[in-house]
PyMOL Python script that loads the backbone (N, CA, C, O; Angstrom):
from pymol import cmd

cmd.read_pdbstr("""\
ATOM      1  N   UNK A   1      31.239   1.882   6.789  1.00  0.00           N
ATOM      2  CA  UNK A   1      30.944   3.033   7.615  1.00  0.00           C
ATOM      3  C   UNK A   1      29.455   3.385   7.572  1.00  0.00           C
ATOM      4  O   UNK A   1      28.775   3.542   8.587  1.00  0.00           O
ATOM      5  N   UNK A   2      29.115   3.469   6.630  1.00  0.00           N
ATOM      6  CA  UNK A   2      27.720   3.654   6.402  1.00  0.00           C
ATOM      7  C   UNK A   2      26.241   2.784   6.999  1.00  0.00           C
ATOM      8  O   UNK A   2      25.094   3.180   7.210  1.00  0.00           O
ATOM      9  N   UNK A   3      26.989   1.263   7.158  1.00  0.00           N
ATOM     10  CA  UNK A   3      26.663   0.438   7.877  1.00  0.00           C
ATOM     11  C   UNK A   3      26.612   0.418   9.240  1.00  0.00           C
ATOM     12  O   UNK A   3      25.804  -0.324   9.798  1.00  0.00           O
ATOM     13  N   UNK A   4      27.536   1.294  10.016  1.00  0.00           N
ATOM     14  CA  UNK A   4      27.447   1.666  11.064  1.00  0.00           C
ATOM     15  C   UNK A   4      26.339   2.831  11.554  1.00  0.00           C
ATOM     16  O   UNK A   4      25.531   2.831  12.483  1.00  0.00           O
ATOM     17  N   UNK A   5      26.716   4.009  10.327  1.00  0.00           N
ATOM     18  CA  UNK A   5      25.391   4.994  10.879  1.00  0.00           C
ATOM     19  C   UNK A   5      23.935   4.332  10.759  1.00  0.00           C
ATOM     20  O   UNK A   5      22.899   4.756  11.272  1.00  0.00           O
ATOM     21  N   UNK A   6      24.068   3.404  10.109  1.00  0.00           N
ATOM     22  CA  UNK A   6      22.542   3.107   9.798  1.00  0.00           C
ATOM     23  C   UNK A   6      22.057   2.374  10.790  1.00  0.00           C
ATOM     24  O   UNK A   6      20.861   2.326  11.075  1.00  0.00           O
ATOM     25  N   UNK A   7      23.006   1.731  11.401  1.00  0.00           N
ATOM     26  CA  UNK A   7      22.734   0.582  12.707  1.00  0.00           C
ATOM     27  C   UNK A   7      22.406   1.765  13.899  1.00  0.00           C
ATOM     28  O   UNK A   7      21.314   1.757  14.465  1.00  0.00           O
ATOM     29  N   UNK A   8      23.568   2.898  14.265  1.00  0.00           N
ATOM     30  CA  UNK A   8      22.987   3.290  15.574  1.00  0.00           C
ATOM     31  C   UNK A   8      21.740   4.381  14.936  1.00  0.00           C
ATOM     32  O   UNK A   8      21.305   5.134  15.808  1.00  0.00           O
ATOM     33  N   UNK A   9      21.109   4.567  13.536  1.00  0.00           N
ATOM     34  CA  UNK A   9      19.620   5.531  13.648  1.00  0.00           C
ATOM     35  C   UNK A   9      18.846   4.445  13.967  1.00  0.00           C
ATOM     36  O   UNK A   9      17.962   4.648  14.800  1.00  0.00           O
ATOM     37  N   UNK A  10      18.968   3.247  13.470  1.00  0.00           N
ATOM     38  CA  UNK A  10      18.322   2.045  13.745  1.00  0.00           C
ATOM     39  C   UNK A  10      17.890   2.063  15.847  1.00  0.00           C
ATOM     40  O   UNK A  10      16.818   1.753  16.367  1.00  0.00           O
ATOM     41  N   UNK A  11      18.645   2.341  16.257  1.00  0.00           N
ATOM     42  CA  UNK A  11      18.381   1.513  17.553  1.00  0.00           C
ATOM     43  C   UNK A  11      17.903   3.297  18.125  1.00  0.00           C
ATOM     44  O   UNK A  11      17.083   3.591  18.995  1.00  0.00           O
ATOM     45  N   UNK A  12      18.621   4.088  17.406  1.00  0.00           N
ATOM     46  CA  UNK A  12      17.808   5.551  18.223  1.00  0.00           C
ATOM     47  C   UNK A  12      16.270   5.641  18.004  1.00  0.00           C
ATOM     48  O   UNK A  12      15.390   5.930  18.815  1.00  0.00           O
ATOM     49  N   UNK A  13      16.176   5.276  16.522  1.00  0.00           N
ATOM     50  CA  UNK A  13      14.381   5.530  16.029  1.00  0.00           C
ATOM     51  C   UNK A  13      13.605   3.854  16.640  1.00  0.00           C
ATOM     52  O   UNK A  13      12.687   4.006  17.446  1.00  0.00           O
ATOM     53  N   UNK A  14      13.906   2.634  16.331  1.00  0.00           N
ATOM     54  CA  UNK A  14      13.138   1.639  15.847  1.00  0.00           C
ATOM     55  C   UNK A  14      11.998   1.925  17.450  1.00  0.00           C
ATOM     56  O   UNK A  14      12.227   2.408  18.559  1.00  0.00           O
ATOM     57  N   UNK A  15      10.935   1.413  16.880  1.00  0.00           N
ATOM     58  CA  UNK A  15       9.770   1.687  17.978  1.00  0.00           C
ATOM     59  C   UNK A  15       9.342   2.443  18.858  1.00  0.00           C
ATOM     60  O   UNK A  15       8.434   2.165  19.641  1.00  0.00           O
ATOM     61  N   UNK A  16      10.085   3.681  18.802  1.00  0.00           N
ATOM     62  CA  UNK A  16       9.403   5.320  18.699  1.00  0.00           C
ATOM     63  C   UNK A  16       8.500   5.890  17.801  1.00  0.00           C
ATOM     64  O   UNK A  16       8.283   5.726  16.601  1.00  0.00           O
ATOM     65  N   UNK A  17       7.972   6.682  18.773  1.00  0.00           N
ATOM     66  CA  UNK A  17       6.596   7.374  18.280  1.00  0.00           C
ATOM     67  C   UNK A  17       6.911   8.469  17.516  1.00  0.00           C
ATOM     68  O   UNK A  17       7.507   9.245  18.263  1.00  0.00           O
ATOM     69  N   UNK A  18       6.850   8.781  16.780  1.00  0.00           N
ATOM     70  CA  UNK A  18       6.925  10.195  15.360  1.00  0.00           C
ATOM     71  C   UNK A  18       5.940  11.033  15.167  1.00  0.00           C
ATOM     72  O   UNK A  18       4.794  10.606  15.307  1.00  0.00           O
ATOM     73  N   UNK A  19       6.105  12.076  14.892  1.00  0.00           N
ATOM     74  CA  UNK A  19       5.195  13.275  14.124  1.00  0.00           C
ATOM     75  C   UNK A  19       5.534  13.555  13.063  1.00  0.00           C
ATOM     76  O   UNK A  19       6.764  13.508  13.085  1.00  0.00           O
ATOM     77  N   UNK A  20       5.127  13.888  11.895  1.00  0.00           N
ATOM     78  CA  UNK A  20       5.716  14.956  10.733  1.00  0.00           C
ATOM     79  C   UNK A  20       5.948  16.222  11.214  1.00  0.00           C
ATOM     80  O   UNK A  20       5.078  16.819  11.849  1.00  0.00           O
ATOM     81  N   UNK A  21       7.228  16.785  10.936  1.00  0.00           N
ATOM     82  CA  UNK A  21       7.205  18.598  11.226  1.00  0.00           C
ATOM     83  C   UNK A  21       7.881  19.150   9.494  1.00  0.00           C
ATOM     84  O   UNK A  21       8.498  18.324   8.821  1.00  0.00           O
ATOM     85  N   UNK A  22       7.720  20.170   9.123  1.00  0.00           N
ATOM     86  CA  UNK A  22       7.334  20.996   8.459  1.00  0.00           C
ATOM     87  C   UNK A  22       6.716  20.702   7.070  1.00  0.00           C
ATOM     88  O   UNK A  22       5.964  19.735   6.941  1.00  0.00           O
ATOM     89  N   UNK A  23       7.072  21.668   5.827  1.00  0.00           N
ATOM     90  CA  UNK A  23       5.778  21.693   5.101  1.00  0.00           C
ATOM     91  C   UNK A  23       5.982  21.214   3.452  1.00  0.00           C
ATOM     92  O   UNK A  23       5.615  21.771   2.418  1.00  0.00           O
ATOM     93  N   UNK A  24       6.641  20.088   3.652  1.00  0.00           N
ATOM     94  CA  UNK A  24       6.479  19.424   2.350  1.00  0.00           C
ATOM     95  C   UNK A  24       5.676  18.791   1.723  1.00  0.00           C
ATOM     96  O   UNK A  24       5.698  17.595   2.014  1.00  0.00           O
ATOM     97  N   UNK A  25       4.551  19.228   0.547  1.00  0.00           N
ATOM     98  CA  UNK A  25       3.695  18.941   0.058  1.00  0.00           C
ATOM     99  C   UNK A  25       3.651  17.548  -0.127  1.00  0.00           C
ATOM    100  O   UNK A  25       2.473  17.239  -0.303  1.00  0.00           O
ATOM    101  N   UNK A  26       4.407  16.533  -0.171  1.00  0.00           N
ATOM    102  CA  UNK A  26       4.059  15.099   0.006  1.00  0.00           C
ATOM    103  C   UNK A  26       4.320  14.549   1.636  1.00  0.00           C
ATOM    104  O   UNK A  26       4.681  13.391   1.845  1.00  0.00           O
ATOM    105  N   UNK A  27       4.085  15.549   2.767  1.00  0.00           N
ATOM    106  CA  UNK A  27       3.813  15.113   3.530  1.00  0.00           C
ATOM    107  C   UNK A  27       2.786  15.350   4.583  1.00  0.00           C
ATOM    108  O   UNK A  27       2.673  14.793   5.675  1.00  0.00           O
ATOM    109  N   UNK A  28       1.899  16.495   3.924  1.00  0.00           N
ATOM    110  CA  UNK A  28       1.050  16.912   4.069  1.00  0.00           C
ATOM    111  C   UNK A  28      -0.056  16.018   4.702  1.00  0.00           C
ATOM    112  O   UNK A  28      -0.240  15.952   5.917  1.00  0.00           O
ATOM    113  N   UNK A  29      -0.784  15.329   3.761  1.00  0.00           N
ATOM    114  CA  UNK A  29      -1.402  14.189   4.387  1.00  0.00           C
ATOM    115  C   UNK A  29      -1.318  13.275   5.440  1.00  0.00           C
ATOM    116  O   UNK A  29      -2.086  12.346   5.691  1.00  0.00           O
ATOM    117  N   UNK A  30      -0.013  13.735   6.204  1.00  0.00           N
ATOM    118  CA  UNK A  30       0.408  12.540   7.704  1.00  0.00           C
ATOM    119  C   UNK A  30       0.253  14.179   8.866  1.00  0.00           C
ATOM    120  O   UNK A  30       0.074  14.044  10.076  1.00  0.00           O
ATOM    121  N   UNK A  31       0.318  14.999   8.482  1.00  0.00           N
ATOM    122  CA  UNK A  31       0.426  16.406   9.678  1.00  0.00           C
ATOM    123  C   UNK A  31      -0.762  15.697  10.445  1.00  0.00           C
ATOM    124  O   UNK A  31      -1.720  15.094   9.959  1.00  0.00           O
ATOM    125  N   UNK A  32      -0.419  15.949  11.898  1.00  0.00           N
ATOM    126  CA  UNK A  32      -1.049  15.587  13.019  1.00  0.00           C
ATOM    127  C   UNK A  32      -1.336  14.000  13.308  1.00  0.00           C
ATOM    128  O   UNK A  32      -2.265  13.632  14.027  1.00  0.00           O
ATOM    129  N   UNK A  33      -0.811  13.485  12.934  1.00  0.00           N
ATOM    130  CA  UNK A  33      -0.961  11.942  12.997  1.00  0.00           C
ATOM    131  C   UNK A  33       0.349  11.562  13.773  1.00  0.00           C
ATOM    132  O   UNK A  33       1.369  12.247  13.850  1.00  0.00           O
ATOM    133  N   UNK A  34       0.113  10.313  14.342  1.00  0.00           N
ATOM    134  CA  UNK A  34       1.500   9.648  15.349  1.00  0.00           C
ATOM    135  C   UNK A  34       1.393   8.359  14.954  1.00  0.00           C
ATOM    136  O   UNK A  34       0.386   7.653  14.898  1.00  0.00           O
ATOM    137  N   UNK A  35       3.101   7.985  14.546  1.00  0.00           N
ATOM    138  CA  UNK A  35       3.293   6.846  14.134  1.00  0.00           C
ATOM    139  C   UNK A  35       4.319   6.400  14.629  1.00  0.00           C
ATOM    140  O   UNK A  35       5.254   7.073  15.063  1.00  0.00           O
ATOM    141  N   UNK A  36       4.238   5.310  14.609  1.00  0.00           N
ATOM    142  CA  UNK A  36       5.557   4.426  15.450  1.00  0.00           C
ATOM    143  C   UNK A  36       6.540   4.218  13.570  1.00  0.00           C
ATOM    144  O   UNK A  36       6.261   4.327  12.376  1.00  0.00           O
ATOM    145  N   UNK A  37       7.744   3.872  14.456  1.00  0.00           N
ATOM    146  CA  UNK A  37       8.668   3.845  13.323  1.00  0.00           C
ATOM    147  C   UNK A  37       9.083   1.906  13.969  1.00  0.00           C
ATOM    148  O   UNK A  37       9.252   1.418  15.086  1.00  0.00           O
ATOM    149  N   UNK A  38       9.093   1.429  12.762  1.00  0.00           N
ATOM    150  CA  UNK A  38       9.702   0.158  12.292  1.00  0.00           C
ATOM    151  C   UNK A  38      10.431  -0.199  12.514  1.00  0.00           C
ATOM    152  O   UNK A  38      10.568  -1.115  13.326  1.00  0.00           O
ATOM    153  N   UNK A  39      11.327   0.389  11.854  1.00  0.00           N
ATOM    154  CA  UNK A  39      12.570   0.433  11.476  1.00  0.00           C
ATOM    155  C   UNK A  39      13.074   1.381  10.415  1.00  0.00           C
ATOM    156  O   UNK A  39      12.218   2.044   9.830  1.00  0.00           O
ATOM    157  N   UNK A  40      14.416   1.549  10.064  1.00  0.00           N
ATOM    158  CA  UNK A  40      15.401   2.473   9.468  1.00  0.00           C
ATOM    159  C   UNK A  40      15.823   1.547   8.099  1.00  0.00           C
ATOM    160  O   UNK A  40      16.459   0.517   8.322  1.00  0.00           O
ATOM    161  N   UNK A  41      15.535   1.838   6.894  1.00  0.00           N
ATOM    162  CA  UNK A  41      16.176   0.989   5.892  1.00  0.00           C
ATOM    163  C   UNK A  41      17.451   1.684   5.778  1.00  0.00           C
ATOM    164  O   UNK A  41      17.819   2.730   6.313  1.00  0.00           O
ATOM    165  N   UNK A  42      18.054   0.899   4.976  1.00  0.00           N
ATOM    166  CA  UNK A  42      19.150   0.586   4.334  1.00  0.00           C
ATOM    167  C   UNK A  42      19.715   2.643   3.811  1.00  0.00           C
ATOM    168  O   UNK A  42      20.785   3.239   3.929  1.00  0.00           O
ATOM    169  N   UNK A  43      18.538   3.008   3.339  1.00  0.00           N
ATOM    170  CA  UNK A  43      18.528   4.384   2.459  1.00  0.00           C
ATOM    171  C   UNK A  43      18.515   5.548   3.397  1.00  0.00           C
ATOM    172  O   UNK A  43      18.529   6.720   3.022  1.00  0.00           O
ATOM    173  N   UNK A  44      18.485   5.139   4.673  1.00  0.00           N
ATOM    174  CA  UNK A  44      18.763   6.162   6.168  1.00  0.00           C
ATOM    175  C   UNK A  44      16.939   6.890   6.200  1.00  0.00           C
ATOM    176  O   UNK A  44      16.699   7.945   6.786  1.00  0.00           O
ATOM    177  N   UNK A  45      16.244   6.368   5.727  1.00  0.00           N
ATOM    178  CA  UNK A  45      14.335   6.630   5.913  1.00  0.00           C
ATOM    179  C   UNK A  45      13.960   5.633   6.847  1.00  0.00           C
ATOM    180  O   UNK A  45      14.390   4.514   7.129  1.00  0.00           O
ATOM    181  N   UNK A  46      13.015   6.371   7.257  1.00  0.00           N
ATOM    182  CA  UNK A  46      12.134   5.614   8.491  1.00  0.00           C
ATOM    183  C   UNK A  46      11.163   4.926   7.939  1.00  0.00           C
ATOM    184  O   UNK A  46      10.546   5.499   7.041  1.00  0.00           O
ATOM    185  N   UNK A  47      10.854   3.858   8.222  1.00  0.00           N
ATOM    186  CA  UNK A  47       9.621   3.055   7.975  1.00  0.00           C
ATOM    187  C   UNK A  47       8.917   3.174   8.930  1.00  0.00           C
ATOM    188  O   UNK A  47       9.269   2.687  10.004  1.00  0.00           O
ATOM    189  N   UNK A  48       7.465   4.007   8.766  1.00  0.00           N
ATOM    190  CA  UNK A  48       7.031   4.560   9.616  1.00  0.00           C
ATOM    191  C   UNK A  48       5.535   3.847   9.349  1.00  0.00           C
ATOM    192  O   UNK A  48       5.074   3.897   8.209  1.00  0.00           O
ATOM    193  N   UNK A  49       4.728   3.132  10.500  1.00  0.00           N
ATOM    194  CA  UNK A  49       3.337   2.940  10.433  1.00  0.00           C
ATOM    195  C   UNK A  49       2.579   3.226  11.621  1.00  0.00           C
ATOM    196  O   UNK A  49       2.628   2.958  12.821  1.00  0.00           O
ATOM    197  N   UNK A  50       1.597   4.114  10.527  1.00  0.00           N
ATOM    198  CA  UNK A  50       0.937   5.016  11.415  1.00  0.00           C
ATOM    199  C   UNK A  50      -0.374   4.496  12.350  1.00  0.00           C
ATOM    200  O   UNK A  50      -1.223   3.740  11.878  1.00  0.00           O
ATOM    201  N   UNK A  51      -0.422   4.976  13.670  1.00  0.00           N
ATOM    202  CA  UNK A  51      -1.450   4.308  14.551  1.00  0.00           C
ATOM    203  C   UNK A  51      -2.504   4.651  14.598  1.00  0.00           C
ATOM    204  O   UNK A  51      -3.087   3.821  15.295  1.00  0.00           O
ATOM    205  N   UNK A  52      -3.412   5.654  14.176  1.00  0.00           N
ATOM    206  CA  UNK A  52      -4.484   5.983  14.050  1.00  0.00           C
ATOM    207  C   UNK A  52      -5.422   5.624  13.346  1.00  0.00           C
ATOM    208  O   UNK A  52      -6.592   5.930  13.573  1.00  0.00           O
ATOM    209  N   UNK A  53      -5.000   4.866  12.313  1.00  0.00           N
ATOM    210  CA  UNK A  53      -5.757   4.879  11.331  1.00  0.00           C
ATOM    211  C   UNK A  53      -5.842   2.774  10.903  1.00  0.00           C
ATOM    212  O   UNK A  53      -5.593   1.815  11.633  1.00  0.00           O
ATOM    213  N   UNK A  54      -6.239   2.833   9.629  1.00  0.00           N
ATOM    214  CA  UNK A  54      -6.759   1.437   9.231  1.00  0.00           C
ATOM    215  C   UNK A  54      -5.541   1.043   8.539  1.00  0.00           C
ATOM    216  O   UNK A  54      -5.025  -0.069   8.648  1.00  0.00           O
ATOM    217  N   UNK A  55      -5.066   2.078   7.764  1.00  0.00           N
ATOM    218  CA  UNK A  55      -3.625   2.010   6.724  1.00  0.00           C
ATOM    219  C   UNK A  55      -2.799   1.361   7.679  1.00  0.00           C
ATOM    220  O   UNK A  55      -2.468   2.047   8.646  1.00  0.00           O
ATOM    221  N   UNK A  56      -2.341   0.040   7.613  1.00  0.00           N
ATOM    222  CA  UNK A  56      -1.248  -0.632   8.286  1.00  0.00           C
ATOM    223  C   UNK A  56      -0.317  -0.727   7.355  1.00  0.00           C
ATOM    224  O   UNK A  56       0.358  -1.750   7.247  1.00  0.00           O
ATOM    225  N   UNK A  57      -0.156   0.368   6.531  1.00  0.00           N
ATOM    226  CA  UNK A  57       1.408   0.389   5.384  1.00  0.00           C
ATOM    227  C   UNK A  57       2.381   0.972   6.154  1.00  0.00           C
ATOM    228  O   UNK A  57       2.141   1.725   7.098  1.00  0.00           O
ATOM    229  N   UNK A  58       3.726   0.569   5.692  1.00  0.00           N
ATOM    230  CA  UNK A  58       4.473   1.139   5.920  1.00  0.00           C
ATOM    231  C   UNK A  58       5.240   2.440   5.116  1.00  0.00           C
ATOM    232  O   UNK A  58       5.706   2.301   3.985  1.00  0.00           O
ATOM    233  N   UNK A  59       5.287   3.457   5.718  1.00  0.00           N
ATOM    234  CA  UNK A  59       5.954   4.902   4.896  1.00  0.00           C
ATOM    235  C   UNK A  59       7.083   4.984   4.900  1.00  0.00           C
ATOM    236  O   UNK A  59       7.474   4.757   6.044  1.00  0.00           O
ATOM    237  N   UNK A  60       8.121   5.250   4.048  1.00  0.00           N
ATOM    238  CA  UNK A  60       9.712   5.455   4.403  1.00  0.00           C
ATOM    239  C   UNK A  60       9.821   6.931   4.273  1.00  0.00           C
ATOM    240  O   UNK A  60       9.877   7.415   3.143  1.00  0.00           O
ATOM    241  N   UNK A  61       9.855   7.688   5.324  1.00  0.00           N
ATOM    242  CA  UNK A  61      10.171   8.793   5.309  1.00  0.00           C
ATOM    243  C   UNK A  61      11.181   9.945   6.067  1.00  0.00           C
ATOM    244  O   UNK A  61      11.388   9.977   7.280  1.00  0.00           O
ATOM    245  N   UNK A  62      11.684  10.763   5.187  1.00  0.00           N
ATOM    246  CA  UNK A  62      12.738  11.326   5.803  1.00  0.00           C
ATOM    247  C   UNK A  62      12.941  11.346   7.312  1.00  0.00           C
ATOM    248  O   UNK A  62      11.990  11.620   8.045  1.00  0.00           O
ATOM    249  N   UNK A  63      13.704  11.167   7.622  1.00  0.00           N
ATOM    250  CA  UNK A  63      13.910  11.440   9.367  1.00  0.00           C
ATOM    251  C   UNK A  63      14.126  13.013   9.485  1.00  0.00           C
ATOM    252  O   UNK A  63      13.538  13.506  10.448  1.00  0.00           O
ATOM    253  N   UNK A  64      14.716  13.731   8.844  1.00  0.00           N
ATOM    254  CA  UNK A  64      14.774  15.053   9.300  1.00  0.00           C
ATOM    255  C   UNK A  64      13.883  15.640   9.168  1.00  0.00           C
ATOM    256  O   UNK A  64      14.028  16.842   9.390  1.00  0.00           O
ATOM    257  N   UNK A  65      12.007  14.994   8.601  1.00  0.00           N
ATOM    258  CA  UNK A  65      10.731  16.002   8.897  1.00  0.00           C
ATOM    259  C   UNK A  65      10.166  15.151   9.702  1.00  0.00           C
ATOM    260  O   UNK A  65       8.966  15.018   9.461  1.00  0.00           O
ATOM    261  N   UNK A  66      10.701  14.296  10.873  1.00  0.00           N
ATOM    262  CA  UNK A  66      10.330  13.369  11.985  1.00  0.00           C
ATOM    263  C   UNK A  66      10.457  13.937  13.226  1.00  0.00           C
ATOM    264  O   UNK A  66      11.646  14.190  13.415  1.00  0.00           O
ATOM    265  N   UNK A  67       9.669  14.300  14.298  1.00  0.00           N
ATOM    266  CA  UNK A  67       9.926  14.358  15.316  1.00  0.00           C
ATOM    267  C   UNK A  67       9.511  13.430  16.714  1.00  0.00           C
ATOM    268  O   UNK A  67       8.313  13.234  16.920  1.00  0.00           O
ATOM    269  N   UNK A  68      10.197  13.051  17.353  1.00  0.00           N
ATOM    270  CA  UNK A  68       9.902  11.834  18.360  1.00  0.00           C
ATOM    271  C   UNK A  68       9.196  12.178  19.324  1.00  0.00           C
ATOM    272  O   UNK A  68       9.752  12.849  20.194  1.00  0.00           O
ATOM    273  N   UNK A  69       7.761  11.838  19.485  1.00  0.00           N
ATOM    274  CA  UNK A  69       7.018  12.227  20.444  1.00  0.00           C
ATOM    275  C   UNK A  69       6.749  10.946  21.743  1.00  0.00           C
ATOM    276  O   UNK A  69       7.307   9.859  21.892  1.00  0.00           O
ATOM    277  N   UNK A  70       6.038  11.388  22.270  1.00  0.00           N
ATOM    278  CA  UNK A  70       5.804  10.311  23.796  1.00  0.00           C
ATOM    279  C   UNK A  70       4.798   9.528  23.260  1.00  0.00           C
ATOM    280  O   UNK A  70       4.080   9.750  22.285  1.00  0.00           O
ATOM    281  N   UNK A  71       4.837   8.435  24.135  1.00  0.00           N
ATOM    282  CA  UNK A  71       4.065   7.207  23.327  1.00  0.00           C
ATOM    283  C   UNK A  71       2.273   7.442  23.831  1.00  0.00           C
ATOM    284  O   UNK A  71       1.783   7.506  24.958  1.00  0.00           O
ATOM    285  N   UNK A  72       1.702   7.517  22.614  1.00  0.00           N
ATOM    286  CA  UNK A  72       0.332   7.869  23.262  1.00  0.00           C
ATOM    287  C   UNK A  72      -0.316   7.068  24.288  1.00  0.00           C
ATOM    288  O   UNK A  72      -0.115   5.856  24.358  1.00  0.00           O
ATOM    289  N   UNK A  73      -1.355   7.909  25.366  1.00  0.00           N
ATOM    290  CA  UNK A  73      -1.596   7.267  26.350  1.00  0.00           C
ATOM    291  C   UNK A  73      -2.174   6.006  26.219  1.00  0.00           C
ATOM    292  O   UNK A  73      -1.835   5.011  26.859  1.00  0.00           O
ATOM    293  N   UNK A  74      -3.338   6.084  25.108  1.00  0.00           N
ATOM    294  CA  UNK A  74      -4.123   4.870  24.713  1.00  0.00           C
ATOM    295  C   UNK A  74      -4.223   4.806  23.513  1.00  0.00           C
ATOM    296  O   UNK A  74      -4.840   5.660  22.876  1.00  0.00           O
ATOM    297  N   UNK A  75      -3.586   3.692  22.917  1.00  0.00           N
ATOM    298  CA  UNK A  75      -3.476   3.013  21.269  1.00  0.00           C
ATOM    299  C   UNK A  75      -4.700   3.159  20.601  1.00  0.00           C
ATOM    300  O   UNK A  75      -5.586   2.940  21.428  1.00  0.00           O
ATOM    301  N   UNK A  76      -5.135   3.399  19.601  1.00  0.00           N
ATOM    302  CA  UNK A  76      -6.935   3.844  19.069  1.00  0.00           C
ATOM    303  C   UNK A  76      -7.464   2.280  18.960  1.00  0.00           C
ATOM    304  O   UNK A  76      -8.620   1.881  19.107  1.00  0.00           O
ATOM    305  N   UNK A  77      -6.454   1.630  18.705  1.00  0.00           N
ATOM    306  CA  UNK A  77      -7.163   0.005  18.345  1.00  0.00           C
ATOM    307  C   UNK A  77      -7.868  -0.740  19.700  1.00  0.00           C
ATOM    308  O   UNK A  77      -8.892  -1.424  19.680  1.00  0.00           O
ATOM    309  N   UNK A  78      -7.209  -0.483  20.633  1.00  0.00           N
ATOM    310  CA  UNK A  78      -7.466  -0.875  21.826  1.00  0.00           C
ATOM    311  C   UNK A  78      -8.414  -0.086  22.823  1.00  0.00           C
ATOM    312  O   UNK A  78      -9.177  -0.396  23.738  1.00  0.00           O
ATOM    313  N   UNK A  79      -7.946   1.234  22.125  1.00  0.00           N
ATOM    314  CA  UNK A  79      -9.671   2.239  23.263  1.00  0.00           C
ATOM    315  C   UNK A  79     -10.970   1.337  23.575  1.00  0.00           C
ATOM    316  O   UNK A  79     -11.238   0.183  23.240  1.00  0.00           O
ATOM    317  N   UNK A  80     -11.482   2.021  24.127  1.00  0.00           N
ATOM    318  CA  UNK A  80     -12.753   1.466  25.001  1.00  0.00           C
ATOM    319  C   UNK A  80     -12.949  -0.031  25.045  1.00  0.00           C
ATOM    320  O   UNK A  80     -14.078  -0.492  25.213  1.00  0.00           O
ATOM    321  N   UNK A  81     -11.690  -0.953  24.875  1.00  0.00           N
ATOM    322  CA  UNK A  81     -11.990  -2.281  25.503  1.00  0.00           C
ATOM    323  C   UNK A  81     -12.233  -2.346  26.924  1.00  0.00           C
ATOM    324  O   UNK A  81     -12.481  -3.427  27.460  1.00  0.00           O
TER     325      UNK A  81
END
""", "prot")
cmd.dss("prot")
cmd.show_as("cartoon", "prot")
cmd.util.cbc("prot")
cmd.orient("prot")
């Protein structure tokens, strides 16, 4: 059963765009940043890597301080080509 919820957060989140929303001190450091999500492990967390920046790690983080935003207009890696 569990295998099942994890498959359909899997196909709701994988390669959607994310925000952090509210105010948990270890997530502080991602507020205002947009990240695409990965994928969904096994533990029902998002593997989340963020687009703004150089950090190409991946974060596993709660989905319930995730919110799904629209995919930004222009990727930062690719601007002013």
């Amino acid at each position: 059963m569990l295998d099942l919820r994890i498959e359909k957060l899997r196909q709701e989140y994988t390669n959607r765009y994310v925000t952090v929303e509210g105010d948990r001190p270890e997530y502080r450091r991602f507020q205002g940043r947009i990240g695409q999500v990965k994928t969904v492990a096994m533990n029902g967390r998002a593997l989340v890597q963020w687009i703004d920046s150089s950090d190409r790690a991946w974060y596993a983080l709660d989905l319930d301080n995730l919110r799904i935003v629209d995919r930004p207009l222009t990727h930062p890696s690719t601007a002013g080509e």
